[in-house]
BAFI-331143 format. One record per residue: residue in one letter; y, z, x of N, C-alpha, C, O in turn. Coordinates in steps of 0.2 Angstrom, whole numbers, plus 5000, padded with zeros to 4 digits. Layout:
N
AYZXYZXYZXYZX
...
This chain:
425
X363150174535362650224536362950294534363450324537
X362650324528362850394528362350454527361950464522
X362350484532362050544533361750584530362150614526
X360950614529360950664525361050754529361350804528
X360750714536360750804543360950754547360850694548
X361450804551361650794558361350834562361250894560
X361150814566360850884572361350864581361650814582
X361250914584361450914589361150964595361251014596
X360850924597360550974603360450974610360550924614
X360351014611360651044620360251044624360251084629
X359850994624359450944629359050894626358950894619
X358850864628358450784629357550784626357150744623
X357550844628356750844623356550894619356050904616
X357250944620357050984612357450924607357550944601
X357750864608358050814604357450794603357250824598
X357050764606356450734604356050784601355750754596
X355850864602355450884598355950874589355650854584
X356450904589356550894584356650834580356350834575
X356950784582356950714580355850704577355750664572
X355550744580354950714578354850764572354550744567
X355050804572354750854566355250824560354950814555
X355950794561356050764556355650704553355550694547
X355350674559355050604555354450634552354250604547
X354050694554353550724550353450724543353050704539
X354350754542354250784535354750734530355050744525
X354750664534354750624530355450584528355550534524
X355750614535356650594536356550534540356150534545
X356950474539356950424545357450444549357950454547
X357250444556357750494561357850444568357350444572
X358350424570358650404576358750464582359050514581
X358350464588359050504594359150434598358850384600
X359850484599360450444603360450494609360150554609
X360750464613360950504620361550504621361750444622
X361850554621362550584620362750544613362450514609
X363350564614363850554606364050464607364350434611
X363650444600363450354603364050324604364550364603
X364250254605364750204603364750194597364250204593
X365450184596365550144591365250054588365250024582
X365050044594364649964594363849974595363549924596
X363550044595363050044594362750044587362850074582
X362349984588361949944582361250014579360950034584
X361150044573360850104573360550064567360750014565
X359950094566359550084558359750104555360050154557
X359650094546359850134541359350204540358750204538
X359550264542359250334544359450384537359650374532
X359150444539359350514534359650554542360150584543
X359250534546359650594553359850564558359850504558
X360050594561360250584569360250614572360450664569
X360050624577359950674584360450654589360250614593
X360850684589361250674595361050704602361050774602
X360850684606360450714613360950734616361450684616
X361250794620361750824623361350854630360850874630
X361650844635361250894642361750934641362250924644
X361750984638362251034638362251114640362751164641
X361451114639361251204639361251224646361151284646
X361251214649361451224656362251224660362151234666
X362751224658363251184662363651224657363551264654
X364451194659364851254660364851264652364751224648
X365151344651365051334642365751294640365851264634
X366251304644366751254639366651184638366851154633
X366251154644366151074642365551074639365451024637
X365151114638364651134630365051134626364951094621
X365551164626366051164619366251114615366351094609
X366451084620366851004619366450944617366550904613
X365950944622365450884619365050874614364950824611
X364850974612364550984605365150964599365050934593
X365750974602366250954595366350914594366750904589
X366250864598366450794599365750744594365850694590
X365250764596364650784592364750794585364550744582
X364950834583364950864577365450834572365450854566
X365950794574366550764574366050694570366050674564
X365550654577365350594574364850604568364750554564
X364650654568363950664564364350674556364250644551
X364950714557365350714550365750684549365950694543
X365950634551366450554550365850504546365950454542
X365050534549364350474545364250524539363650514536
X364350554537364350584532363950654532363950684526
X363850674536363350724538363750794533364350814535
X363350814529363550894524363350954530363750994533
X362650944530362451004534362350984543362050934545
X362451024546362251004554362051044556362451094556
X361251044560361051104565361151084572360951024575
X361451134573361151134582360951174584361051234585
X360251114588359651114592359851174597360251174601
X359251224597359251254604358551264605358151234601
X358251294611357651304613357451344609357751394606
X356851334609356351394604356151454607355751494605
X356451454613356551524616357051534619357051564625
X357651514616358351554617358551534623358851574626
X358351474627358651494634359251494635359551444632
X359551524639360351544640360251604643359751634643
X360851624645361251654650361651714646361451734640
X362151744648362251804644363251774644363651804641
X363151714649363751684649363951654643364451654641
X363351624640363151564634362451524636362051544641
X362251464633362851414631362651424622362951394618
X362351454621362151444613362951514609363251504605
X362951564612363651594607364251544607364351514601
X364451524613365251494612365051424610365551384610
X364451384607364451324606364451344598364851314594
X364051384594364151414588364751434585365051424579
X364951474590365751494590366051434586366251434580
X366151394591366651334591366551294584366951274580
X365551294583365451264577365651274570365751234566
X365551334571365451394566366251374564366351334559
X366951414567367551404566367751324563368151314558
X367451264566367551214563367151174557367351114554
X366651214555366351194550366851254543366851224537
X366951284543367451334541366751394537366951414532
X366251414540365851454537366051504538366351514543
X365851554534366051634536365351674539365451734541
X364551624539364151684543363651614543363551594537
X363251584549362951554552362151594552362051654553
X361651554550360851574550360751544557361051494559
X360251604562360151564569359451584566359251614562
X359051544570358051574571357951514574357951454572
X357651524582357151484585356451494583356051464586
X356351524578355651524577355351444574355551414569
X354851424579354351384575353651404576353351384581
X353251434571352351464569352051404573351551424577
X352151334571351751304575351651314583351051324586
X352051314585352051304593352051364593351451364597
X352151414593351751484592352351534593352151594596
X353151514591353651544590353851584585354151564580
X353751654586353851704581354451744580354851734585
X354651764577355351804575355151864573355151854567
X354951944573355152004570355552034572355852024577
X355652074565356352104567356952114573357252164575
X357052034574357552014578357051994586357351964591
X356552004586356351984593355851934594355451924589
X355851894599355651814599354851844602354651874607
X354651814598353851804602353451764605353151734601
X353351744610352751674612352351714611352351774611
X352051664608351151684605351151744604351751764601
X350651804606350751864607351251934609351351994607
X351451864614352051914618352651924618352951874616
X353051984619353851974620354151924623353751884627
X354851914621354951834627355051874635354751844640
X355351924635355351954642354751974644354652004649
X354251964640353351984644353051904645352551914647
X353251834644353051794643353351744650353851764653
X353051694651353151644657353851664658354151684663
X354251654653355151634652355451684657356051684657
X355251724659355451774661355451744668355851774671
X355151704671355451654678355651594678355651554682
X355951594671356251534671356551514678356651564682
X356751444680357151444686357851464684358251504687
X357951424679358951404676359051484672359551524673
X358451504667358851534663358251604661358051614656
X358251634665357651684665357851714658358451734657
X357251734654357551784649357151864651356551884652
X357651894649357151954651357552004645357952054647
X357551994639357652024633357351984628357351924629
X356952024623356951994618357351994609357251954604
X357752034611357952064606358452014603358952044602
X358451954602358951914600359551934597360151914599
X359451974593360152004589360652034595361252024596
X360252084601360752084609360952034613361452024616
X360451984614360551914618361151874614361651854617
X361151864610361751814604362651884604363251874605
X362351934603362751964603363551954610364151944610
X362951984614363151944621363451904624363751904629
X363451854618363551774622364151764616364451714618
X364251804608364651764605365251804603365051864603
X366051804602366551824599366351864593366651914593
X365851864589365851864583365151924584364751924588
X365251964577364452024579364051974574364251924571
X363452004577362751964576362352024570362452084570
X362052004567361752044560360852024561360651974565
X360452054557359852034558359852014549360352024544
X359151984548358851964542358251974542357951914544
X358052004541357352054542356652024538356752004532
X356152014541355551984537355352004530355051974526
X355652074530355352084520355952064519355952074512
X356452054520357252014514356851944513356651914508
X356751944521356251894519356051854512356151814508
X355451914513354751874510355051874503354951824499
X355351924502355851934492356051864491356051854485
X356251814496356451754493357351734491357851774489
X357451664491357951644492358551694490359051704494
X358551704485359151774483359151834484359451874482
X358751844488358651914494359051894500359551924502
X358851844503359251804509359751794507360051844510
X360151754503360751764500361351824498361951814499
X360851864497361451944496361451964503361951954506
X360951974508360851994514361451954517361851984521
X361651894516361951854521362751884519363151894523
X362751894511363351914508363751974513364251984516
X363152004510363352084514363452094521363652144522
X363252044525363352054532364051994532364352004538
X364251954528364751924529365251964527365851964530
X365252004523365752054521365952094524366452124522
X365552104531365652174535366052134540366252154546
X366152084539366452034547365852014551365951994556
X365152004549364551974554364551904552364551884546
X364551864559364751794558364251764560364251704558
X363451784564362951754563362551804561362651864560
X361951764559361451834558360651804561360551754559
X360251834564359651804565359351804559359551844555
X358951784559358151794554357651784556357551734559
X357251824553356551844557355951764550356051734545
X355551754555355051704551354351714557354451744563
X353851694553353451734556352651664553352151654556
X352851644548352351574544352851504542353451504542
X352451464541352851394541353151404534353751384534
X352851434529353351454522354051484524354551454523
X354051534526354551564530355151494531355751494532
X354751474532355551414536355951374529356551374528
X355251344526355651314519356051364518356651344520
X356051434516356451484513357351504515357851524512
X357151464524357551474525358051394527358751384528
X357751374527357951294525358351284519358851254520
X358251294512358351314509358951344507359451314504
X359151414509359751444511360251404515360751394513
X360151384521360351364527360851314520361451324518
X360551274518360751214515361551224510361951184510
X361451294508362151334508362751324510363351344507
X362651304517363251314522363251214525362951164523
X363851234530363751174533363451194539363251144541
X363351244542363151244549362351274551362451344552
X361851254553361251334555361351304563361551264566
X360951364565360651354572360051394574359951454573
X359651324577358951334577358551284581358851234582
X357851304583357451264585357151224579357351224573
X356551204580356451124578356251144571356351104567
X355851224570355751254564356151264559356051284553
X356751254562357351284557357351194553357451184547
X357351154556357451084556356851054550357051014546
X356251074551355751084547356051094541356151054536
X356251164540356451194534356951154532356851154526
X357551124534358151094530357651004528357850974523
X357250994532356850914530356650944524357050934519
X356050974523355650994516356451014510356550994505
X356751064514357451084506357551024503357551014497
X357850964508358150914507357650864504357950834499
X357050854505356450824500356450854493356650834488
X356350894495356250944486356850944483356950914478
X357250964485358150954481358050864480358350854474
X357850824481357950744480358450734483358950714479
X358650754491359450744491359250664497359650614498
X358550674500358350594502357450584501357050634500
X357550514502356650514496356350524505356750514510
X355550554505355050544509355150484512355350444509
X354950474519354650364519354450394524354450454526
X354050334526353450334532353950324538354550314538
X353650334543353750334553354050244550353850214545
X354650234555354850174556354450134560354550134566
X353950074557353750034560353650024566353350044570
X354149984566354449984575354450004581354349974587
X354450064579354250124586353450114587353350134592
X353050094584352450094585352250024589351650004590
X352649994590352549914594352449934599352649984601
X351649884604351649894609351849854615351649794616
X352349884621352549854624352149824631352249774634
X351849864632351149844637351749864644352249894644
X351249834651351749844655351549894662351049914661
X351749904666351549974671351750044669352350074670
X351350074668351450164667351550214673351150224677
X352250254671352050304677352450374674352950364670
X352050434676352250494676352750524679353050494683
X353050574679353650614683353550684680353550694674
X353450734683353250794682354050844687354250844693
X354250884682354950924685354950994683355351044686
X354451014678354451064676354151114679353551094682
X354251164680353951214685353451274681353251324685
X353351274671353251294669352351304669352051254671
X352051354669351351354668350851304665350251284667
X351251294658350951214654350651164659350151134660
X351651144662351451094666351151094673350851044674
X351151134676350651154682349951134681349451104685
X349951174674349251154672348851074671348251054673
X349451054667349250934666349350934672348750954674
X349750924677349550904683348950914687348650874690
X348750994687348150994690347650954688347350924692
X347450934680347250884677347450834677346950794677
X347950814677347950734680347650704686347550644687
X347550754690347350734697346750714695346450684700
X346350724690345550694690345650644686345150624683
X346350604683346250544680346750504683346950454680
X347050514690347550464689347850474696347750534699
X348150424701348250464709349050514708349550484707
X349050574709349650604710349950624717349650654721
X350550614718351150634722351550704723352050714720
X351250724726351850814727352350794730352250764736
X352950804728353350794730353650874736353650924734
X353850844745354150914750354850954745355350934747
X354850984742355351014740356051004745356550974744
X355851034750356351034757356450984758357050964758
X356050944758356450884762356750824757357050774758
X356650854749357050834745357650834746358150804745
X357550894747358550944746358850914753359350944754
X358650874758358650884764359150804765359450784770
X358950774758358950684758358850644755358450674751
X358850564754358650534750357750524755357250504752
X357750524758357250504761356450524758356050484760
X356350574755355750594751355850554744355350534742
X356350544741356350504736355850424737355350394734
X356350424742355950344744355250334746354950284745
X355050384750354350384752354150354745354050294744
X354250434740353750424733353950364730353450344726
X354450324730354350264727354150224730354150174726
X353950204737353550154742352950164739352650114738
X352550244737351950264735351750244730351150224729
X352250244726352050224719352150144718351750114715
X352550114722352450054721351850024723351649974719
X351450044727350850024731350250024726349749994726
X350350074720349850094717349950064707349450054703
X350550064705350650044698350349984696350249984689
X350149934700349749884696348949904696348449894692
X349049924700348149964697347950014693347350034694
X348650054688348750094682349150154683349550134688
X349250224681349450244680349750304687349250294691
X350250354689350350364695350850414690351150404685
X350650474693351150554691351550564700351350564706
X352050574698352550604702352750654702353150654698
X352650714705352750814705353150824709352950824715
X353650844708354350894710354251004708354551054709
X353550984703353351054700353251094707352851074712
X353651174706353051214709352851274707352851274700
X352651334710352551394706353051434706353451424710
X353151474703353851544701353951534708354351504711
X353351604710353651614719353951554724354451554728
X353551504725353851434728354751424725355251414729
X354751414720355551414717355951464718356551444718
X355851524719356251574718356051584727356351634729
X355751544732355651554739356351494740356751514744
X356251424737356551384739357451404736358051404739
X357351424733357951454730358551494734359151484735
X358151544736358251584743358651554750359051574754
X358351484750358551444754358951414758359151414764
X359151374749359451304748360151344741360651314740
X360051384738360351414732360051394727359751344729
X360051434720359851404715360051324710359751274708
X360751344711361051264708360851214714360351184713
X361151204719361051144724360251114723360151054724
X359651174722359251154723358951114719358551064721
X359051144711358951134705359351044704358950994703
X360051034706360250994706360050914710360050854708
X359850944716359650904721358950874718358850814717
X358350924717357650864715358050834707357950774706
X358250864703358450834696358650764698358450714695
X359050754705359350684705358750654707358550614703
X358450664713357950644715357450614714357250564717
X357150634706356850634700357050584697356750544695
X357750584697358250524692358150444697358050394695
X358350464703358350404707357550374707357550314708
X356950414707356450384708356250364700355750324700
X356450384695356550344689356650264688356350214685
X357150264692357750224690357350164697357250104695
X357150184702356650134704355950114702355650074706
X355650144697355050144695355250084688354750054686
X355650084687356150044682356149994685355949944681
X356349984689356649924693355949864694355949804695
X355549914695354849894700354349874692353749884692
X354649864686354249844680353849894676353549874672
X353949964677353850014673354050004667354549964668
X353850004662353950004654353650044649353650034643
X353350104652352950164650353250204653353350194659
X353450274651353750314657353450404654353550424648
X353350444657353150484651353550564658353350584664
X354050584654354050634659354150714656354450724650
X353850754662353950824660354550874660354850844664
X354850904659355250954659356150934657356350884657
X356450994654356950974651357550924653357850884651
X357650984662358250944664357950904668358450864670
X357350874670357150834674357150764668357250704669
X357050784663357150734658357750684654357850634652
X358350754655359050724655359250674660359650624659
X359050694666359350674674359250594673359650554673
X358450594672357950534670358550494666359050454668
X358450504660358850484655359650444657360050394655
X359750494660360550484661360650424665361150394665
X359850414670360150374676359750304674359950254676
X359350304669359050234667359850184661359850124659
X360350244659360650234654360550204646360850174643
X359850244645359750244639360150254632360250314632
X360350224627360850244623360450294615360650344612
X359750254616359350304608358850264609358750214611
X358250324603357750314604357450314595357650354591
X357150274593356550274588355950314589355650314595
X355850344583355350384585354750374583354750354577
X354150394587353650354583353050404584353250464583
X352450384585351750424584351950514588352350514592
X351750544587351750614589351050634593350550654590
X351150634601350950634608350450724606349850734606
X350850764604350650844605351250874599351550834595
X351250954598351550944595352350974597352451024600
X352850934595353550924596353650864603354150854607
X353250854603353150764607352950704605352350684605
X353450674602353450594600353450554606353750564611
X353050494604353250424607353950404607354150404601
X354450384611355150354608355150284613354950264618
X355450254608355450184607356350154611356750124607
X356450154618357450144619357550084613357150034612
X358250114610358450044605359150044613359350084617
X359449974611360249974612360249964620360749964623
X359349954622359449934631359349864632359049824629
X359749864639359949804641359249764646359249704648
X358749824648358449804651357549784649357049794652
X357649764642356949744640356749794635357149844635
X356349804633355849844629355549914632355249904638
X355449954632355250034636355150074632355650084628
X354450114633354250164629354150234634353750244638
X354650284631354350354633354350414630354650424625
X354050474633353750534631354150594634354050604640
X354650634632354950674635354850754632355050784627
X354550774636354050834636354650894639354950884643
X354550934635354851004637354251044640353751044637
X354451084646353951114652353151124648352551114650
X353551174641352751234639352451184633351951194631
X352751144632352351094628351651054629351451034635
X351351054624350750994624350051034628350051084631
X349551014627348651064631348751014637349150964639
X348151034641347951024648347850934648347950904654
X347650894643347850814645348250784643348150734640
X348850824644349650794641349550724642349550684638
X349450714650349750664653349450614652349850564651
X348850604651348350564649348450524640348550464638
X348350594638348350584630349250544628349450504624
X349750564634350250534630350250444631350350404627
X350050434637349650354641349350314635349450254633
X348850364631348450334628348750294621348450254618
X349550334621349550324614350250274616350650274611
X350450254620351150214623350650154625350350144630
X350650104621350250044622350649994624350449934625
């Protein structure tokens, strides 16, 4: 198997969104969960998505795992490799996106890295170095209570700055729009000053080819799933691999018992859940007396047992800003954060047990935890749920056939939960 893109990314369902915009534009694309075996049996691909739980956790062991990462992807052949971050920069001022670039950046031996989370579809903009949800600043938008990683700057070119060894430069939407040899000298002349990354503003899905395109220059970009977009389309048009269709496969139905798991505490998801209650019986999870023991765990899976054979059953660990930042107050931020992630994992891993073979869950770290604790190795990716939400298909498990949906908090409209059920047969 050899490589056309590596990617690498720093959680489990901006993997999956990415992984899906690859098969969009025509890439046959695997994710894996962490950096695979050597005895894992894979199909013949143009990507791989290596899934990392890494955006969170300490930046040196981000460092290491990503290069360990970056190591397999380029022994399969991989020219060019991006790593995956959120499309709204989450990170801290500690990292983890500067020192994992860093690391990258020095081992790919580039003299200046293109960064842009912008993706237009989802409603992720770039000007002049500042990130936009939809209309808003990212520090005027939900992210701003985030639990793990509040942002309250938008100014990308200060937030990276912050977080990396190296100065940070912009690429401004009219370098832009002049096209690829504008982009190019701009990169020149900010490499010559000593700037080792640069942002770039995008603002339309053209925009991204443009910079897809350039990126393709180097061995390294970093970006969210738009950046990923534009290196599929460059890599089409160059003929560097032909178009083909979604992989058969992933689209098998495996039938079965369905169930939900909701973790994310984003306004999105707050939202499906209030809507699922009028399609399906849901479970609120006691915050408290999660962190308190295994004992609310198990309630909710006596709960759900009682109910999966007569369809589907959402599990919520979700709450509102003020309730998290109340419970927080409490319990601490990590402990707390740590404690329902397992708890979520442990009620996974018995919903599994108990003949689930559907599983569709929300939120990022609620989705690694999940992942980690069923021991998944990789996924086929198949119909596309919302947008940067693919169906995935486990290859390389030990316990049967299983289909699931791994949703990042702000993703997908108000019948996520529903609409993902419909399409997981």
């Amino acid at each position: 198997m050899k490589l056309a893109l590596g990617c690498i990314a720093d959680d489990y369902t901006g993997a999956s969104d990415l992984a899906n915009t690859l098969t969009r534009q025509g890439l046959r694309t695997v994710q894996t969960i962490g950096v695979p075996s050597d005895d894992l049996a894979l199909p013949e691909v143009d990507a791989v998505v290596v899934s990392l739980k890494s955006r969170s956790i300490e930046a040196g062991l981000a460092v290491s795992r990503s290069r360990a990462a970056e190591k397999w992807l380029r022994g399969r052949g991989a020219g060019h490799v991006l790593f995956k971050i959120c499309s709204t920069f989450d990170s801290t001022d500690a990292g983890n996106i500067g020192p994992v670039m860093d690391a990258l950046r020095a081992d790919s031996g580039d003299a200046i890295v293109l960064v842009t989370p912008a993706f237009p579809e989802t409603g992720r903009t770039i000007y002049q170095g500042h990130l936009f949800v939809g209309p808003v600043p990212l520090n005027e938008s939900p992210l701003k209570d985030h639990p793990l990683n509040p942002m309250h700057d938008s100014n990308l070119v200060r937030v990276l700055a912050r977080q990396s060894k190296t100065k940070v430069g912009l690429v401004d939407l009219a370098t832009l729009a002049r096209g690829e040899a504008s982009v190019r000298a701009r990169l020149a002349e900010l490499a010559g000053k000593g700037i080792g990354a640069a942002i770039i503003d995008a603002v339309f899905d053209r925009d991204l080819e443009t910079i897809g395109t350039v990126a393709l220059d180097h061995r390294l970009s970093v970006g969210a799933s738009g950046i990923g977009l534009g290196l599929a389309r460059a890599m089409v048009a160059a003929g560097k691999v032909r178009s083909n269709v979604t992989h058969a496969m992933a689209d098998v139905a495996v039938g079965g018992p369905a169930a939900c798991l909701a973790g994310s505490c984003s306004q999105a998801t707050l939202q499906q859940i209030a809507n699922a209650e009028k399609a399906m019986p849901v479970l609120h999870l006691d915050p408290d007396r999660v962190i308190a023991g295994p004992e609310e765990a198990r309630r909710a899976l006596a709960w759900a047992k009682e109910r999966i054979s007569d369809g589907p059953v959402l599990i919520a660990s979700s709450s509102t800003p003020d309730q998290v930042a109340a419970l927080q107050s409490r319990h601490g931020r990590d402990a707390a954060g740590h404690a329902i992630e397992q708890a979520m994992a442990d009620i996974a891993g018995g919903l599994v047990q108990s003949g689930v073979r559907r599983l569709v869950v929300a939120g990022g770290e609620t989705s690694g935890a999940v992942v980690d604790r069923l021991g998944l190795p990789g996924f086929l990716v198949g119909a596309e749920i919302a947008a940067g939400v693919p169906v995935l298909r486990a290859v390389g498990t030990k316990s049967g056939e299983m289909l699931l949906a791994l949703k990042s908090g702000n993703f997908g409209g108000p019948g996520f939960f529903s609409d993902a059920l419909k399409l997981m047969r």
